[in-house]
C-alpha positions as CSV (number, residue, x, y, z in Angstrom):
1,X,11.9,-24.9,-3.8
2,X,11.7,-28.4,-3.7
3,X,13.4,-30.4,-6.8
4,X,11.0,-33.0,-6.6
5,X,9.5,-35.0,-9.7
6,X,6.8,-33.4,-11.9
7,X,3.4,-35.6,-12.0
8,X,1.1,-35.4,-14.9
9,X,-0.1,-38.2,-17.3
10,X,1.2,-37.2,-20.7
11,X,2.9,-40.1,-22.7
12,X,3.7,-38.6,-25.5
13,X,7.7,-37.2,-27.0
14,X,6.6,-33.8,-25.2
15,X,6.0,-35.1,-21.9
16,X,8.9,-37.5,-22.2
17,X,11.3,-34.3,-23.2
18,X,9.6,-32.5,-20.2
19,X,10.7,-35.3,-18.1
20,X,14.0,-35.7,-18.8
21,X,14.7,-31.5,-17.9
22,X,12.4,-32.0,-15.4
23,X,14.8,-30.7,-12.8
24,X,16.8,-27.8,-15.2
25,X,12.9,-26.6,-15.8
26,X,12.4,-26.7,-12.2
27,X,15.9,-25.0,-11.7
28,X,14.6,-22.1,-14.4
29,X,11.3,-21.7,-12.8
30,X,13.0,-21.2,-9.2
31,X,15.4,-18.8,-10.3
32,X,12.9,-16.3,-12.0
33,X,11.1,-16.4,-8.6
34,X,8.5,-18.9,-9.4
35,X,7.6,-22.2,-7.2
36,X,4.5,-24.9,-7.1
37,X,5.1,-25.6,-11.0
38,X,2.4,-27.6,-12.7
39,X,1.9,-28.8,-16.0
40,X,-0.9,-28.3,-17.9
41,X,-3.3,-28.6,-21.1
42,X,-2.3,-31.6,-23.4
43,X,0.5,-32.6,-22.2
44,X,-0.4,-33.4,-18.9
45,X,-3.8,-35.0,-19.6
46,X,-1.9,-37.5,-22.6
47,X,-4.2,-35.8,-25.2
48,X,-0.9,-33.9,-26.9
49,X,-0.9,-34.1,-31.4
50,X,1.9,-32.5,-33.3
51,X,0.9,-29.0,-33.0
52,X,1.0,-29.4,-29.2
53,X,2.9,-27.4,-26.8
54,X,3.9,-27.3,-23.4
55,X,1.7,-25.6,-20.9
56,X,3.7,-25.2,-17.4
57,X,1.6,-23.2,-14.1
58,X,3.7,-21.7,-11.6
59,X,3.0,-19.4,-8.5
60,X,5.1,-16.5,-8.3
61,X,6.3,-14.7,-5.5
62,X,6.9,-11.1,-6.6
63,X,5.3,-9.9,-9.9
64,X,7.6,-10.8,-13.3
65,X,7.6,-7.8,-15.8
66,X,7.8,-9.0,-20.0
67,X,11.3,-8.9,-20.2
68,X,11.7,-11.0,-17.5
69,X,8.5,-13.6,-18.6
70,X,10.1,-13.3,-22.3
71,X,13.7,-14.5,-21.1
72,X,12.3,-17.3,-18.6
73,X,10.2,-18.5,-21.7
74,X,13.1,-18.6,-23.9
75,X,15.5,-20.0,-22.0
76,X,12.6,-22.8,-21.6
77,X,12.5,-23.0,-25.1
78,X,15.6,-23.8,-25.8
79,X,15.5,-26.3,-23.1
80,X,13.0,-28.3,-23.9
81,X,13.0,-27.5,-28.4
């Protein structure tokens, strides 16, 4: 998967965390099998409030049981706060 820079619009101190893991969240997303990773919902339209979280897209190439959804998510939860 290509390492290159996620686009979206969002301004806010979400977007600007997502930025700076941009590649570690990339890194996460490739190694539970995922690629083409987009971001989505408030954050990437600029519209993001307090309660706001971060909505990532990805393709995936095999099917990811809930164990395996439940650890990517954490360990991008921890990443990102």
């Amino acid at each position: 998967m290509s390492l290159k820079t996620l686009h979206f619009h969002g301004r806010g101190p979400l977007a600007q965390r997502l930025r700076r893991h941009a590649r570690e969240v990339r890194q996460l997303v490739d190694q539970a099998g995922g690629s083409n990773l987009r971001v989505c919902g408030s954050g990437a339209t600029g519209t993001e409030h307090a309660g706001s979280d971060i909505d990532l897209l990805f393709d995936m190439g095999t099917a990811m049981g809930l164990m395996e959804l439940g650890t990517l998510e954490r360990r991008l939860s921890e990443l990102l706060g």
